[in-house]
C-alpha positions as semicolon CSV with decimal commas, in nm:
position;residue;x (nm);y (nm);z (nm)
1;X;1,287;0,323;0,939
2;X;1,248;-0,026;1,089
3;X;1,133;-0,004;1,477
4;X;1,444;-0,161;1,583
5;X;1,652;0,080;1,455
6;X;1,394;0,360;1,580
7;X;1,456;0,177;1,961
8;X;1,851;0,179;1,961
9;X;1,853;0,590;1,858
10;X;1,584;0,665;2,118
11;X;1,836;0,508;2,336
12;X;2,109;0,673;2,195
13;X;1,877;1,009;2,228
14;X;1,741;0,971;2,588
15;X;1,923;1,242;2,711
16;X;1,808;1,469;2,433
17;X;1,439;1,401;2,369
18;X;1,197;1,614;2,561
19;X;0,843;1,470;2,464
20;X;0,580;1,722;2,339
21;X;0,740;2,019;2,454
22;X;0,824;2,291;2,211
23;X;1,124;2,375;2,389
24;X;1,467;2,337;2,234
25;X;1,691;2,044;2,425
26;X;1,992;2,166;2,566
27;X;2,226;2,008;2,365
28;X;2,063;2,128;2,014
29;X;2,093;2,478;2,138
30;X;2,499;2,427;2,228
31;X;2,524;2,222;1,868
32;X;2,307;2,487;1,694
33;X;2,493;2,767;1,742
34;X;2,625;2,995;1,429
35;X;2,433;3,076;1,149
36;X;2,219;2,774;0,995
37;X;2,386;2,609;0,684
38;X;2,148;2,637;0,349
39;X;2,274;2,535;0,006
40;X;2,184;2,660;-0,316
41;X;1,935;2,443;-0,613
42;X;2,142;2,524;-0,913
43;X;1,863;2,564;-1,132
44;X;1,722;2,828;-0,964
45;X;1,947;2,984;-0,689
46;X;1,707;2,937;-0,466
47;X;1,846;2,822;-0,097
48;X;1,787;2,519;0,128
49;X;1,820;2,422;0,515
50;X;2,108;2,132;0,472
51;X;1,890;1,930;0,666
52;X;1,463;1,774;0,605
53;X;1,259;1,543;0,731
54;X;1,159;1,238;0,622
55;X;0,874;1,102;0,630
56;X;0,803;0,726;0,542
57;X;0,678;0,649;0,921
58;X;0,405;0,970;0,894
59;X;0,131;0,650;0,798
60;X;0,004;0,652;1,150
61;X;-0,357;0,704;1,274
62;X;-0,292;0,675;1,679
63;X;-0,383;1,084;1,781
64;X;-0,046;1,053;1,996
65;X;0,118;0,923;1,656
66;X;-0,037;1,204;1,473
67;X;0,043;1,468;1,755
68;X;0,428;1,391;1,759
69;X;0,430;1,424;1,378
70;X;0,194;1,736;1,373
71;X;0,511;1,890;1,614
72;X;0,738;1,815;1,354
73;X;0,565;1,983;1,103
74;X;0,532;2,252;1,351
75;X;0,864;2,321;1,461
76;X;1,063;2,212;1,112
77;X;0,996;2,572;0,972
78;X;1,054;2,743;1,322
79;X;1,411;2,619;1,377
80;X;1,482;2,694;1,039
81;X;1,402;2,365;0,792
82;X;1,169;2,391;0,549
83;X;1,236;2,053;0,287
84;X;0,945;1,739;0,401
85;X;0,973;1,420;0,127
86;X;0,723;1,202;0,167
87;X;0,555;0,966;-0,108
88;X;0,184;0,772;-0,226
89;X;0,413;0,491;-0,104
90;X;0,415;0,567;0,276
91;X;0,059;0,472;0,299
92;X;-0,149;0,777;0,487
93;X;0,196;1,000;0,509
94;X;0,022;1,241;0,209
95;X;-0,247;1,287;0,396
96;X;-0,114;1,340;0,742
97;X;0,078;1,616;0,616
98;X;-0,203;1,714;0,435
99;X;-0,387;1,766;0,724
100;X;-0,195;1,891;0,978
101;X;-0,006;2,156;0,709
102;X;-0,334;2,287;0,660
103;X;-0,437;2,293;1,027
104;X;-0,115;2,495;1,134
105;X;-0,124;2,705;0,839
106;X;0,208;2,711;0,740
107;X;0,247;2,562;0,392
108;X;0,380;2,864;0,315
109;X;0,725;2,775;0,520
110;X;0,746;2,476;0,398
111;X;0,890;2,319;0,062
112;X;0,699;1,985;0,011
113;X;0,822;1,718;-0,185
114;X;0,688;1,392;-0,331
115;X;0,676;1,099;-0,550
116;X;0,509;0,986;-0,899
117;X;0,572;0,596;-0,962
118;X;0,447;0,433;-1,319
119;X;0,542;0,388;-1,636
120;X;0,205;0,500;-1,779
121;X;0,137;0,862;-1,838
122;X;-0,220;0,890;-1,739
123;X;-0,156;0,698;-1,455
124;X;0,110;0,913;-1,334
125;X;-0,101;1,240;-1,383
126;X;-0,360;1,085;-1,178
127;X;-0,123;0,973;-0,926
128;X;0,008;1,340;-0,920
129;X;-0,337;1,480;-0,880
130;X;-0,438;1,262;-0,566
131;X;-0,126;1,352;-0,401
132;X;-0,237;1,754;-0,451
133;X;-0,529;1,647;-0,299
134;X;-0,404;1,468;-0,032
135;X;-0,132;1,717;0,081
136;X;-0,407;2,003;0,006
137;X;-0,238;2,233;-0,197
138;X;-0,246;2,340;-0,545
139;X;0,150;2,385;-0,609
140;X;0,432;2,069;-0,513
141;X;0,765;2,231;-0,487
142;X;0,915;1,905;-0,608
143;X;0,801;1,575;-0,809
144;X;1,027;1,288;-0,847
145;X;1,000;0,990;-1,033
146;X;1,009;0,689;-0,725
147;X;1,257;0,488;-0,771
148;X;1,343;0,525;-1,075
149;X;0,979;0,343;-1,213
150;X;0,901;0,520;-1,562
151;X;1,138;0,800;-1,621
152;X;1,154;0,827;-1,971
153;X;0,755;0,838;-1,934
154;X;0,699;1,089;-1,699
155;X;0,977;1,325;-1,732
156;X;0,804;1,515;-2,062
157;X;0,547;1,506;-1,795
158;X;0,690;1,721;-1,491
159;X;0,807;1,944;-1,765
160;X;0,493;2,038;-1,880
161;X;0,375;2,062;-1,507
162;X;0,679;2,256;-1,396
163;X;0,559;2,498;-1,725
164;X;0,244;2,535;-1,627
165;X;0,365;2,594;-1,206
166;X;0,184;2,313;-1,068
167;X;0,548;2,197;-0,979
168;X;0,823;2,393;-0,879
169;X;1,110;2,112;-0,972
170;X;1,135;1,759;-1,052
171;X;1,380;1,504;-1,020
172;X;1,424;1,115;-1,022
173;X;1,525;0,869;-0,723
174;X;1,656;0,584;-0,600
175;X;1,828;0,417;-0,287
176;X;1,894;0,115;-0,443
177;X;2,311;0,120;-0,506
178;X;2,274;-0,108;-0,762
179;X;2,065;0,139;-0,946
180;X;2,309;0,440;-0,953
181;X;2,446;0,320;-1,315
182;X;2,104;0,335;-1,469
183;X;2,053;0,703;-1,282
184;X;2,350;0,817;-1,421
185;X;2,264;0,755;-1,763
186;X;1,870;0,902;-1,693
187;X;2,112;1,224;-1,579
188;X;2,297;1,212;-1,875
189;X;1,998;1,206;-2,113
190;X;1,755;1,390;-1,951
191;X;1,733;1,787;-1,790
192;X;1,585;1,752;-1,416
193;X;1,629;1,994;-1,101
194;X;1,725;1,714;-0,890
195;X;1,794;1,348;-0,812
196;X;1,749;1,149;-0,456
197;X;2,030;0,914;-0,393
198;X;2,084;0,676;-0,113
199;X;2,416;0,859;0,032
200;X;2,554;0,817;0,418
201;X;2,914;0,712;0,634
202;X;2,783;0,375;0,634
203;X;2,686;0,376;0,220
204;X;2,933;0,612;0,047
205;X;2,913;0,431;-0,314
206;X;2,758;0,736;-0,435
207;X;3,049;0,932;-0,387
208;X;3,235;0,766;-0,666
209;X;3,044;0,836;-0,962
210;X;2,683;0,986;-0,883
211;X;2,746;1,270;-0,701
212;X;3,028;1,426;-0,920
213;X;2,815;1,356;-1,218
214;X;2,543;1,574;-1,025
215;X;2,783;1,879;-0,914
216;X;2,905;1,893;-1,332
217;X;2,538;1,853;-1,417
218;X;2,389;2,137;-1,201
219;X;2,166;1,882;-1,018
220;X;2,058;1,923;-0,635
221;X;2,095;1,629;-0,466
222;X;1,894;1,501;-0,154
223;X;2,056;1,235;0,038
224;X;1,813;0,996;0,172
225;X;1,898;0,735;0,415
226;X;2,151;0,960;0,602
227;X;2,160;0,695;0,884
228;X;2,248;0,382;0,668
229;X;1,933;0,277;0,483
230;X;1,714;-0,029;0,466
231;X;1,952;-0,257;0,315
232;X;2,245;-0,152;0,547
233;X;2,366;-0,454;0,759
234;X;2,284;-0,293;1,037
235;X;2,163;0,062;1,195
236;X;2,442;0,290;1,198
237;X;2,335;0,381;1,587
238;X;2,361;0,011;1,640
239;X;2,718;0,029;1,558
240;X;2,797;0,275;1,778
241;X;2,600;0,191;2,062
242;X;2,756;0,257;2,418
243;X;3,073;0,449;2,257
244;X;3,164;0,764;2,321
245;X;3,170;1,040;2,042
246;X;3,499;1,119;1,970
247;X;3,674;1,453;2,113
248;X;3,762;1,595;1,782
249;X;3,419;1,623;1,715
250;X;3,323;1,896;1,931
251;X;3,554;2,109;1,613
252;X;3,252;2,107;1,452
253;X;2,976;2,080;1,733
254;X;2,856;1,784;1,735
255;X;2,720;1,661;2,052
256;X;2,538;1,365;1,924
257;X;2,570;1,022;1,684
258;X;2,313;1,157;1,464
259;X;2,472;1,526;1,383
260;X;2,767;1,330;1,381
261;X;2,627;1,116;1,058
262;X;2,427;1,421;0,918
263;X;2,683;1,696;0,924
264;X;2,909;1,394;0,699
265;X;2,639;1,363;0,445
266;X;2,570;1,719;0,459
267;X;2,923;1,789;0,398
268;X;2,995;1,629;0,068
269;X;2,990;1,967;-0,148
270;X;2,767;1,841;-0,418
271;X;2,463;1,760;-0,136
272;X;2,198;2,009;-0,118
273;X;2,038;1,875;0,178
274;X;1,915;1,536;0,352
275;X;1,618;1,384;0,510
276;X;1,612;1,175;0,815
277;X;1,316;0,972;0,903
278;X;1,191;1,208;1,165
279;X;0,870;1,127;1,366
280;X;0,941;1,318;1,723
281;X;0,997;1,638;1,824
282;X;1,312;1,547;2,031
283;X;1,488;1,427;1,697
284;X;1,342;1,715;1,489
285;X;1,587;1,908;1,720
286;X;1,891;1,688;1,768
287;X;1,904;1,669;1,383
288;X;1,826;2,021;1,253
289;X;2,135;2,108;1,559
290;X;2,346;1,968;1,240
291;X;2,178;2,252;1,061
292;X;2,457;2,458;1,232
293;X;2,829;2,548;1,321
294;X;3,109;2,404;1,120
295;X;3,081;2,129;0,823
296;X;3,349;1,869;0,830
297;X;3,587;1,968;0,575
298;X;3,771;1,707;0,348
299;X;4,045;1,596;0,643
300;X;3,745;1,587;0,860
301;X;3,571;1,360;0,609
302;X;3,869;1,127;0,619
303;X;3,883;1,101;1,001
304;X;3,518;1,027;0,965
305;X;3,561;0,748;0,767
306;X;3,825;0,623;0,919
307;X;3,654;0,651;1,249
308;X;3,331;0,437;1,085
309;X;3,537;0,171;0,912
310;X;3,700;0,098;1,216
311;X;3,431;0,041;1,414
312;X;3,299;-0,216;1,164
313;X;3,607;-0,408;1,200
């Protein structure tokens, strides 16, 4: 998440942030009410918080840096999340988790997930092995192929890792649109537990063809870039900066632009869950508030949309 965009949500947020403190904010405790919205991996039945944390800013060294993400980790499990993606590509992120997991004790709550990137096989083991390391722990709940960079490789791979239980899934990524032909056909020719697709109101391509092709697969899907993406023209809290949330969407508490984009990606019925860059406690909170109450349902959806496209116009 580009600091730019990270300064217009924190002004967006003001209200909402509260620092260090482990307290919940206000507003997250009115959004959060009802029971918290999971969804189920197909593969294995097993059930996921609808919303993660992301974690391509964790590749920070400041203590104060470090503290606000040790928080994260802290309070994900505690208010009910459990999913944390990271990759070797976020620089230190491995092993700032790694760390401050092991210092708090509760890998146990949490269902890490991470990244494998080369089209050589020994390579990729190795890879695999220095990011047990650096996360310290001997079991990844899920490995994905980055990007899509030597599938055909490594998938025989994860299998033999998922076998043997040093994984728990594996899946393939991408967040490149003009990729989701070529992960189609990877989903078409190979088994996997899940795929990572770029998926948000601002970049709904996926909707067209990936998604459905995941739901008749029996694939989970995690939605990255929830709040537009790298190569969107602009943040999505840019857009919507100084406006008013609209009334209708206190139907499904919402109290905030960023539950507002989350419970939409959350809602599409063949997304298992999504992670937002999250690096403070005060967001940790606003977003996991989508966690709860009401999903848009499809008329919602449309309103959503409509809402979006017409503030791009």
């Amino acid at each position: 998440m580009s600091p730019p965009r990270m300064n217009r949500r924190d002004a967006l947020l003001a209200a909402l942030a509260v620092g260090a403190s482990l307290s919940v904010s206000r507003s997250a405790r009115a959004a959060g009410s009802g029971p918290l919205v999971t969804r189920t991996i197909p593969s294995s039945g097993q059930k996921l918080a609808v919303i993660g944390v992301g974690t391509n800013n964790f590749n920070v060294t400041d203590s104060e840096e470090v503290a606000a993400r040790r928080s994260v980790l802290e309070q994900l499990p505690v208010l009910g999340g459990a999913i944390v993606d990271t990759a070797p590509l976020y620089g230190q992120a491995e092993a700032v988790i790694g760390e401050q997991v092991a210092a708090l004790h509760n890998r146990d709550r949490l269902f890490l997930a991470t990244k494998v990137m080369t089209s050589d096989a020994r390579a990729g083991e190795a890879s695999m092995e220095e990011s047990m390391r650096r996360l310290k722990t001997r079991h990844i709940d899920l490995m994905q192929v980055h990007n899509l960079i030597g599938v055909e490789t490594m998938i025989p791979v994860l299998q033999d890792w998922k076998k043997a239980g040093r994984i728990g899934y594996y899946g393939i990524t991408t967040s490149n649109p003009a990729e989701h032909g070529r992960m189609m056909d990877y989903m078409r020719r190979f088994p996997m537990d899940f795929i990572q697709v770029d998926y948000s109101l601002a970049n709904r391509g996926a909707a067209q063809e990936v998604l459905p092709l995941a739901a008749e697969r029996g694939i989970a899907v995690i939605a990255n870039s929830p709040f537009g993406g790298r190569r969107a023209a602009a943040s999505v809290f840019g857009q919507v900066a100084g406006k008013p949330l609209p009334d209708w969407a206190s139907a499904i508490q919402v109290t905030s632009w960023s539950q507002f984009f989350l419970k939409f990606a959350v809602s599409h019925p063949a997304v298992t869950c999504t992670v937002p860059g999250t690096t403070t406690l005060g967001h940790l909170q606003d977003n996991m508030a989508a966690a709860h109450g009401p999903l848009p349902d499809a008329a919602m959806r449309q309103r959503m949309e409509a809402l979006w496209d017409s503030l791009k116009s």
